[in-house]
N, C-alpha and C positions, 0 to 999 in steps of 0.2 A: 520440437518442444520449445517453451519460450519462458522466461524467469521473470511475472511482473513482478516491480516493486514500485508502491504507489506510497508519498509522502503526502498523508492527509493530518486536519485539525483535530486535535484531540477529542473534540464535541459531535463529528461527523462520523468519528470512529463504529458506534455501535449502530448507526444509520448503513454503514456500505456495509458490515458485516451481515448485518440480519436480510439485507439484499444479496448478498453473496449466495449466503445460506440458504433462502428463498429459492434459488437460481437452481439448486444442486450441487454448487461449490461448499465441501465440505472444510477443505483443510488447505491451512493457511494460516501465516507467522504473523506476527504485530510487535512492533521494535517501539520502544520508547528512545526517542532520541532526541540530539539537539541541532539546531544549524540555524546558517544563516543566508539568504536570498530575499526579492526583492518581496519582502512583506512588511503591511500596514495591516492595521486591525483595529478600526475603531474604539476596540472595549478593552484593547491592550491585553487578551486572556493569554495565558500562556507564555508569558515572557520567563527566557529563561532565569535563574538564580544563580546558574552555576556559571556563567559566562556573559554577564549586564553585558560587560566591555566591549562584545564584538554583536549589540543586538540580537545574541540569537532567540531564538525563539524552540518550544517545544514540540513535536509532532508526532507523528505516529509512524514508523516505517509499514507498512503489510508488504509480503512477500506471498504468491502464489504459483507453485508450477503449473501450468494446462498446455494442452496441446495444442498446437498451429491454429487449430479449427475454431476454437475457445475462446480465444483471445481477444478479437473486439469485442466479442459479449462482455466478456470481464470488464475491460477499459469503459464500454457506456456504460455498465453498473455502478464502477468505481465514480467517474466523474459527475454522473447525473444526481447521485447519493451522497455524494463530499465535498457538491458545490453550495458554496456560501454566497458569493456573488461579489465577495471582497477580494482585495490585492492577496494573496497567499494560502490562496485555495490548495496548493498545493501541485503535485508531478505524478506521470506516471512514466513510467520506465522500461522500456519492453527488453530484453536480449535474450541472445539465443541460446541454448542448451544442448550441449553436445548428448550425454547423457547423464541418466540419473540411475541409482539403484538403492533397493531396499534392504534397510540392513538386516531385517529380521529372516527373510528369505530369498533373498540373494535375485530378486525378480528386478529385469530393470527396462530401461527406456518408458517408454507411453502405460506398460503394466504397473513400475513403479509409482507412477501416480495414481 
């Protein structure tokens, strides 16, 4: 199993979801958050409020567990539906997951998801 988590623009957000979703990817997290790394953005959207002082900027975390076999799917989903074609398109993140379990019924590894 593998834990992506992909830093996309707020405005591409509902673009890789409904692709996600389209896919058979059901379920999966979405983080509002803030940071900073090498972005430019012509129309300056999104700049943070709460931290001008260190340019950050806002984004969207998505987190999705799938398993081994999943995963480039996911990642060409994610970046071919979240690219902009500007400096801070954003990341995708892959690592690995030992296991997972559900809290409702105690089911876990590759069934928990």
């Amino acid at each position: 199993m593998k834990l992506i988590k992909a830093y996309i623009r707020h405005r591409k957000t509902e673009d890789v979801y409904e692709a996600l979703k389209k896919a058979g990817f059901c379920c999966m997290t979405f983080v509002e958050c803030e940071g900073t790394g090498q972005y430019s953005d012509h129309e300056k959207e999104h700049i943070s409020d709460k931290y001008p002082f260190a340019d950050a900027y806002r984004v969207i975390k998505l987190e999705i567990l799938a398993s081994d076999a999943l995963v480039d799917t996911i990642i060409a989903l994610i970046r071919e539906k979240g690219r902009t074609g500007y400096q801070g398109d954003g990341m995708v993140i892959v690592s690995p997951v030992d296991e997972a379990y559900k809290v409702r019924n105690d089911e876990k590894g590759i069934l928990a998801i």
